[in-house]
N, C-alpha and C positions, 0 to 999 in steps of 0.2 A: 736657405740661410747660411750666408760664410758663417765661420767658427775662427775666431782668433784670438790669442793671446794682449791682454794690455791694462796699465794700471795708469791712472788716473790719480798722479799722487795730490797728496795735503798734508800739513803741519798740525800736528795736536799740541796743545801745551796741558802742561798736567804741574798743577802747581802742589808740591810737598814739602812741609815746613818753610824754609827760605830757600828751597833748591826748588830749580826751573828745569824739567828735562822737556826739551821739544822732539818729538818723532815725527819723523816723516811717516806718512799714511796713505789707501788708494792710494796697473793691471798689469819681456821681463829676463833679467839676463843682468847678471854681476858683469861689471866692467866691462860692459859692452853695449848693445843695442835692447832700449825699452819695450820695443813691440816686434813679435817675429812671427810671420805668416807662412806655414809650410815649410822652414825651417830658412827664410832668407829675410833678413832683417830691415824694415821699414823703416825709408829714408824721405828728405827734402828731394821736392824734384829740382833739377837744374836748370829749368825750361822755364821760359814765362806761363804765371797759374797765373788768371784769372777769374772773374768772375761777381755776381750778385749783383744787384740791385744797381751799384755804385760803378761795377765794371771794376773794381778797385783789385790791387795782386797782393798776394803772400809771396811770389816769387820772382823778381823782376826778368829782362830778358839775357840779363848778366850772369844770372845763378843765382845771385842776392836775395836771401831770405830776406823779404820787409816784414816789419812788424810797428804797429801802430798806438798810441802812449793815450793813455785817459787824461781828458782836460782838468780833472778834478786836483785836491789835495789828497795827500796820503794820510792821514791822522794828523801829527804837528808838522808834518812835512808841506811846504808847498810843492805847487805843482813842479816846480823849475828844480828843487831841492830831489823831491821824488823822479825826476824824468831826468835826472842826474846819474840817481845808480841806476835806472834802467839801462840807461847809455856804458856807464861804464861796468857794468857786467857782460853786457853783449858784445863790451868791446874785447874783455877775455878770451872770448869764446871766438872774436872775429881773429887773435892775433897768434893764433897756436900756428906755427910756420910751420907744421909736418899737416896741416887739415888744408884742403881747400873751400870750405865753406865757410861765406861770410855775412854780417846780420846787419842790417841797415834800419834806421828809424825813417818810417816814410813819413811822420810827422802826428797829428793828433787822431784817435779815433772818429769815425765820420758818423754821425745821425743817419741810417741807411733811406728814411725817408727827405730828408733834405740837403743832405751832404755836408753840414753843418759839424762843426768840432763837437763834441759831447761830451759831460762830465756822467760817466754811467753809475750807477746808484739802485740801491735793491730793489728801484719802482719800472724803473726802464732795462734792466739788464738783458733782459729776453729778447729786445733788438738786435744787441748784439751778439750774444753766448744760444746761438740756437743750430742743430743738426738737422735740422728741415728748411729752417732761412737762411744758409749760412751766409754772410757780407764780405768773406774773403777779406778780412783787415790784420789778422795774427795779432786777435787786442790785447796790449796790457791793460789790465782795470784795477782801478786803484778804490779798495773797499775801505773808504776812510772810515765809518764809523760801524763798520761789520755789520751793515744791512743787507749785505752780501752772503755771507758767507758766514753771521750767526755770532751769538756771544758763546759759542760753548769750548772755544780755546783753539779754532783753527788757523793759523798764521796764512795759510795761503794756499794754492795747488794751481796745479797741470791740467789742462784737459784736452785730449786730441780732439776738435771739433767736424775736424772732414779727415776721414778715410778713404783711398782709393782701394781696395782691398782686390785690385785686379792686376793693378800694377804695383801693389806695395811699396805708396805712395800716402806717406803724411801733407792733406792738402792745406791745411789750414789748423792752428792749432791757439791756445789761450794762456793766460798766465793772471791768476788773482793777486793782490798781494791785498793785506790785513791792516790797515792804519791805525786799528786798536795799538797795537801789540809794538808799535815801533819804540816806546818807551817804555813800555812792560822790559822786554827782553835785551835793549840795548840798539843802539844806530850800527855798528859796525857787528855784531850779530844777525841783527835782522840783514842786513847786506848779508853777510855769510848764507842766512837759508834761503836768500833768493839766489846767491849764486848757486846754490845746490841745486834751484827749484826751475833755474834755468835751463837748464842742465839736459832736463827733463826735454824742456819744449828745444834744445840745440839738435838734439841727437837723432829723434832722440833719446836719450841715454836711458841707462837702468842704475840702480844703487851698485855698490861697488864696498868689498870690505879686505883690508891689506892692515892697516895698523890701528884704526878706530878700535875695534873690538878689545884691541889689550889697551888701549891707550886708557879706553874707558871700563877695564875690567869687566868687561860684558861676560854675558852667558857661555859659556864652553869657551872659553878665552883660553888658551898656552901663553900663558905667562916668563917673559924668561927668569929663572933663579934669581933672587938675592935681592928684584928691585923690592921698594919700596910704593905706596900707591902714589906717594908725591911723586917719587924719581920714574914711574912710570910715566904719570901724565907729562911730565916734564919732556921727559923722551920723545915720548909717542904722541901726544896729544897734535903739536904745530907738520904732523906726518899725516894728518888725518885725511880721508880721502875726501873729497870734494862732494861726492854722489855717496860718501855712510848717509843710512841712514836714520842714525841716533844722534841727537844732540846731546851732548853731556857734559856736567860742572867739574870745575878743577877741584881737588879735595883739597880738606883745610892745610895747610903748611905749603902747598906748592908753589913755588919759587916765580912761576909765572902769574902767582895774585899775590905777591907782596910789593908793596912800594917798593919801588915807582911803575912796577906795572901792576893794570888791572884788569886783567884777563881770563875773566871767571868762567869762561867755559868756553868750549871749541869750537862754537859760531864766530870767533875771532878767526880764526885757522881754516876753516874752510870758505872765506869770502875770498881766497886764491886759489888755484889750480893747479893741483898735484900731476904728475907723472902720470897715471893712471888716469885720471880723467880727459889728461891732452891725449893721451893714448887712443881711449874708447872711440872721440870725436875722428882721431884720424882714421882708425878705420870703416869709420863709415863713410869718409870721405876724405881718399889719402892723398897729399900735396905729391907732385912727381919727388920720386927722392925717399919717400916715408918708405915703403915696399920695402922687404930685403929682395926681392928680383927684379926691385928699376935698378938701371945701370947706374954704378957710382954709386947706389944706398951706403949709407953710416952704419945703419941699422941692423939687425940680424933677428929672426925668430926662432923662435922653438914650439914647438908641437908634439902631440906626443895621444894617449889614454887613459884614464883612468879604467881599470877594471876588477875584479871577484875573479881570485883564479880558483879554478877547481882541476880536479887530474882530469875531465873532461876537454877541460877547454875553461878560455877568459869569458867572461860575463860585463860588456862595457856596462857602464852606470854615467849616468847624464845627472845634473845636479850637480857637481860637486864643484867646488870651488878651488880655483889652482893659483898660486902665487911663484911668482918669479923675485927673489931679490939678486942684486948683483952686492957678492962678498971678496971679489976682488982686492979692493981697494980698503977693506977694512972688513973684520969679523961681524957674523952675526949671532947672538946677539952684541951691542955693543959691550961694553965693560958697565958695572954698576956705577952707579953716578956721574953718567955720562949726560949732557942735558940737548935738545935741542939749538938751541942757542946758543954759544958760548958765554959762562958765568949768570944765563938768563937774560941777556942784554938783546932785545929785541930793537929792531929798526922799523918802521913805522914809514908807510907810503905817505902821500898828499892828502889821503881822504882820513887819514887814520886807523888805514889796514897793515897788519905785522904784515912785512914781508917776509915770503919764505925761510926759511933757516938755509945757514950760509954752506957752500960747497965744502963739504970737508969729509977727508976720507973716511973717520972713527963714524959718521953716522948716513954714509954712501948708501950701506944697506935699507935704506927707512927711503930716503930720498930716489933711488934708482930702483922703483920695484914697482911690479904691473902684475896685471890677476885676468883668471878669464874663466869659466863657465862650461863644462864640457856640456855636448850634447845639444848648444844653441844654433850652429850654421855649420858645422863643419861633421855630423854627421852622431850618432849615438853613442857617448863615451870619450865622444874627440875635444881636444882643446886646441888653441893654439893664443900662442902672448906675442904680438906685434909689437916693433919700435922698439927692440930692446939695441944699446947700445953695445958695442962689446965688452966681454968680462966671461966672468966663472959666477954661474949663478945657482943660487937654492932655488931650489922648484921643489915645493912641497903643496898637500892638500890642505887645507882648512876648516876648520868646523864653524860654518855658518851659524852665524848666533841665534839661536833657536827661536826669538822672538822677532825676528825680522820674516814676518810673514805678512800675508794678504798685502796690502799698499806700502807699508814697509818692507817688501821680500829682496831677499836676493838672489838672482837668479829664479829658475821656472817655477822650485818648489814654494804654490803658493801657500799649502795648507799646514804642511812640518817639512822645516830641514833635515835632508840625508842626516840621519844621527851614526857619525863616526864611531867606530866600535874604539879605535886609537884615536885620537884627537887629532894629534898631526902626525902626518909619513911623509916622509921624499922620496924625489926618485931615482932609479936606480940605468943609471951611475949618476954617481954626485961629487961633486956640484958637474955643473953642466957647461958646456964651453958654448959660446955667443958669437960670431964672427961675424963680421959687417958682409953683406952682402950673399949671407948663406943662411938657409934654412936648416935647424939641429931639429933632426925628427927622429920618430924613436924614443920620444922620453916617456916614457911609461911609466904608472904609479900605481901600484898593488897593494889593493885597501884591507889590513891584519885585520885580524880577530872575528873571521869568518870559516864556515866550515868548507874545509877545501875537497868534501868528498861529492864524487860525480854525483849529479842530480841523477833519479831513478829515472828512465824515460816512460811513459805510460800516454796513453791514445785514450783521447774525451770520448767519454761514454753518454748519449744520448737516451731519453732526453732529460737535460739536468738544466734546467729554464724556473725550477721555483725550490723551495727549501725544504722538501719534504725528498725529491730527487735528489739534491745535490750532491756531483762526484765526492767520495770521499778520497784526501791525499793525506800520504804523509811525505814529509823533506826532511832529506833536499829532494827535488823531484824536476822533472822537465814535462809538461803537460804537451803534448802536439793535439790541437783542437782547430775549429773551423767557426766561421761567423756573418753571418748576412744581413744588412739593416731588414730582408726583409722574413726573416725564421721567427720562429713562434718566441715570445717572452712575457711571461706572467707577472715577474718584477719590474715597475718602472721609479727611478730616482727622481723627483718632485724638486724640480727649479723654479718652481712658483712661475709671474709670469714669465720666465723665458722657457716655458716647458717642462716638458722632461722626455729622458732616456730613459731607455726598454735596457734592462740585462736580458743578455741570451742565452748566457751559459753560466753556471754555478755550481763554484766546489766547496770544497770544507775541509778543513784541518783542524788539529786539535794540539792547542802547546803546551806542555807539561812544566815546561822550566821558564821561567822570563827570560827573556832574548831579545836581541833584533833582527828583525826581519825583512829581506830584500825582495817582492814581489815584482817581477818583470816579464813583460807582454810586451813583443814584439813579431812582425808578420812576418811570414816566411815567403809568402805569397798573395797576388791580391791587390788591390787599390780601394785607397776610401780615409775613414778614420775609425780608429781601435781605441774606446775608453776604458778605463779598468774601477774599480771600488771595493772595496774591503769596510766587511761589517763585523759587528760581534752576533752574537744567539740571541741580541736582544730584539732584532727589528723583528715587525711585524707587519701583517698585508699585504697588498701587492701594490701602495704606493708608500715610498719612504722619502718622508720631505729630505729637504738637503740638509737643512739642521737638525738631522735626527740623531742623538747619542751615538747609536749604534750605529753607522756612519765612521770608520774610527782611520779613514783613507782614501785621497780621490785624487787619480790622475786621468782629467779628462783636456790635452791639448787637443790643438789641431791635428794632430799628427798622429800615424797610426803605432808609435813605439811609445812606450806608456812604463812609470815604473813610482812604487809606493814602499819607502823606505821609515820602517815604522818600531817602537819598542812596546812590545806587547807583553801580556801578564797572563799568566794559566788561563784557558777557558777554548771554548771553539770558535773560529773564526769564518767567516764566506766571504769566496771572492768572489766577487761579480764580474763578466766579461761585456762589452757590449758593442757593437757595431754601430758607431753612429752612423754611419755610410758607408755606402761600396762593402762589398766581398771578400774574405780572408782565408788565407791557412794561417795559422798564430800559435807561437812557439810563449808557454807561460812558463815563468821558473821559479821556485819559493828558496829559496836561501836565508838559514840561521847564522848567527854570531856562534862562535865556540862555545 
């Protein structure tokens, strides 16, 4: 069985008094690539894909992503009104001059048994939307009265429908949209969450978070001093990243919902394409030119680590989320009552979409700013921000909103985000110089309020495979241990149908004070994959379903470096080590906050 990474997003609506918050929902990598196999990120092929019933392609012999439109209506939309923003969202997506990939309508979806145009509907959908038959069409389906996809408040989703998982290779992929909801949440809204949800099927991409979080005072938000929650959204809301993934209302007095505009929440603002989201697209397919090492690039990058220093040595950490603004051209933060817009005077495309806010140097920093993901492609702890133009920029960490998990996530962690012991740090030196045509490496960012004394090194003591053995530690500590898919394990983790893993090895620790804690497992030696888990003293037997309380951490990727970043409470803990496959030496580390 492959093992890989991928979410399968969808739109919840959750209605609360007269406020609409929409989340994106369902498998990953902030400002960057959606699904990543062995640590290289899965793409559109370039090559003619065809295939099924019809012979019909997802990828023509151009490079041309085709994708095929449902004959139906959309809710009050007709079919012509509906297959309007299909067109013009993918035209977004076709016109980022630093990408070269482009997205074609090859015209209606086809009936696979007669070749026939089809309006798809919740009696026939399995025609089309199937991973055993698949029809090679990249359908749009238009779920006019939610026989699709349900009355329970889903707007729409993503589905990768064909994986080549040899060549990491998206062969064929889907797109719902919700014809309920087009008048519940608004026409140039709902536009906004399909271009978000496009996004998805372009790339394709992962959620991405740079100014949503404060715009929308989210969870673990850095706020800058003095605003105001109106002069917040005012700022930050029309900055919001394309692929956030929370949708959020403007609060009462904000200058962007009083006559004569009416702009009550930030699916206005994300029906464009931010910086960051033309960014992600370009690297996974970058036009000659985008590179800072094609000759002649504009561009410049920066790269750098995120790590846990201790007097031993750095400890990379993967997870964490990195932003680039460019402060050049104006401070960051901006000054209080500084607004997106100037005076809040919004200009308005053809279809009835705000256009961008206008170039100006007091809000450059919101406008010129990209994020990336350590520890997705570039190696455990590593980052790197492409397309940056030149300037002097802030490169600091972020704290991932804590509820942007499972199909809402950003970046790897699907279960809990890295919890910052500091909120936000930069790096050192700062700001950071950008130069066209050159890579700035070296930017390193060292994450406080961790304890920086050497781990104790200590050798796994066999055999500790059930909880009654289990090695005792205490941390910080460096464990040097060994793991076999095929060594004795009495523990196994209960995935219901997709199985379950065997633990092989298990420790215990005991925390006295509330902390946070950096659990990290990585091989020394070896080939295969290395899963890690962390329980409390609560489990019991030697099968623990996956949604077992005690369960309180799980990092099981493809990949054999693993790491569970968690805030724990007095009591004892177990780690569980496991070998999903292949053979190891494995280096585990526990690391406290101060």
């Amino acid at each position: 069985m492959n093992k890989y990474v991928i979410r399968a997003t969808s739109f919840a609506v959750f209605f609360l008094a007269a406020v609409i918050a929409v989340i994106i929902t369902p498998a990953a990598r902030a400002g960057g690539p959606l699904i990543v196999i062995d640590g290289v990120a899965t793409k559109w092929p370039r090559t003619l894909t065809q295939g099924g019933p019809l012979g019909s392609q997802t990828v023509d012999a151009q490079g041309n992503v085709l994708y095929r439109v449902d004959s139906g209506p959309l809710g009050t939309l007709s079919n012509a009104e509906a297959t309007a923003i299909v067109d013009r969202i993918f035209g977004l997506y076709s016109s980022i001059p630093t990408s070269s990939i482009r997205f074609v309508n090859a015209g209606p979806i086809l009936d696979p048994r007669n070749g026939q145009p089809m309006d798809v509907t919740g009696s026939n959908i399995g025609r089309i939307v199937s991973n055993t038959a698949p029809t090679f069409q990249n359908p749009i389906i238009f779920d006019s009265d939610g026989s699709i996809l349900g009355n329970g408040g889903v707007l729409g989703r993503f589905g990768a429908l064909q994986l080549d998982t040899d060549r990491n290779l998206q062969i064929e992929g889907d797109v719902i949209l919700n014809g309920r909801f087009v008048n519940i949440i608004g026409r140039i809204p709902f536009i906004g969450v399909f271009t978000h949800e496009f996004g998805h099927f372009a790339g394709p991409l992962d959620h991405a978070q740079i100014s949503g979080n404060i715009a929308e005072e989210g969870e673990e938000a850095t706020l800058p001093v003095g605003f105001s929650d109106t002069q917040l959204y005012d700022l930050y809301a029309p900055f919001t990243e394309t692929l956030y993934p929370f949708l959020f209302d403007a609060p009462i007095g904000s200058g962007l919902n009083q006559f004569p505009n009416q702009f009550l929440d930030s699916g206005f603002f994300v029906a464009s394409l931010d910086m960051d989201t033309r960014n992600a697209l370009s690297n996974l397919y970058p036009a000659f030119g985008y590179r800072a090492t094609d000759p002649g690039s504009p561009n410049g990058e920066i790269q750098g680590n995120v790590v846990i220093r201790t007097s031993s040595g750095d400890i990379p950490i993967s997870g964490i989320n990195v932003v680039a603004r460019r402060i050049n051209r104006g401070a960051y933060p901006p000054p209080v009552g500084t607004t997106a817009y100037p005076n809040n005077q919004v200009t308005l495309d053809s279809d009835g979409v705000p256009l961008p806010p206008p170039d100006r140097d007091v809000t450059d920093s919101l406008a010129t700013a990209s994020s990336a993901v350590t520890g997705l492609e570039f190696g455990t702890g590593t980052y790197r921000i492409q397309g940056l133009p030149p300037g002097q920029y802030l490169v600091e960490v972020q704290q991932v909103n804590p509820g942007a998990l499972g199909g809402s996530g950003i970046g790897p962690n699907r279960d809990q985000q890295f919890p910052l012991v500091v909120a936000e740090q930069v790096s050192d030196p700062s700001p950071v110089s950008v130069v066209a045509g050159q890579i700035t490496s070296g930017i390193d960012i060292v994450l406080n309020g961790f304890n920086a004394a050497a781990p104790a090194p200590v050798d796994e003591h066999e055999s500790n495979d059930k909880k009654k053995k289990a090695q005792r530690l205490t941390f910080p500590v460096e464990v040097h241990g060994s793991a076999s898919d095929g060594d004795s394990a009495k523990i196994k983790i209960d995935f219901g149908e997709f199985g379950t893993a065997r633990v092989h090895d298990l420790y215990r620790f005991t925390v006295t004070t509330a902390g946070t804690f950096v659990i990290a497992l990585n091989p020394i030696s070896g080939t295969g994959d290395l899963d890690l888990y962390l329980l409390d003293d609560g489990f019991e037997g030697k099968k623990i379903p996956i949604d077992d309380p005690s369960i309180k951490g799980i990092s099981a990727s493809p990949q054999a470096s693993e790491l569970i970043a968690v805030k724990l409470s007095p009591g004892t803990y177990f780690i569980g080590v496991s070998a999903f496959s292949g053979s190891f030496d494995y280096r585990l580390q526990i690391i406290s906050s101060q």
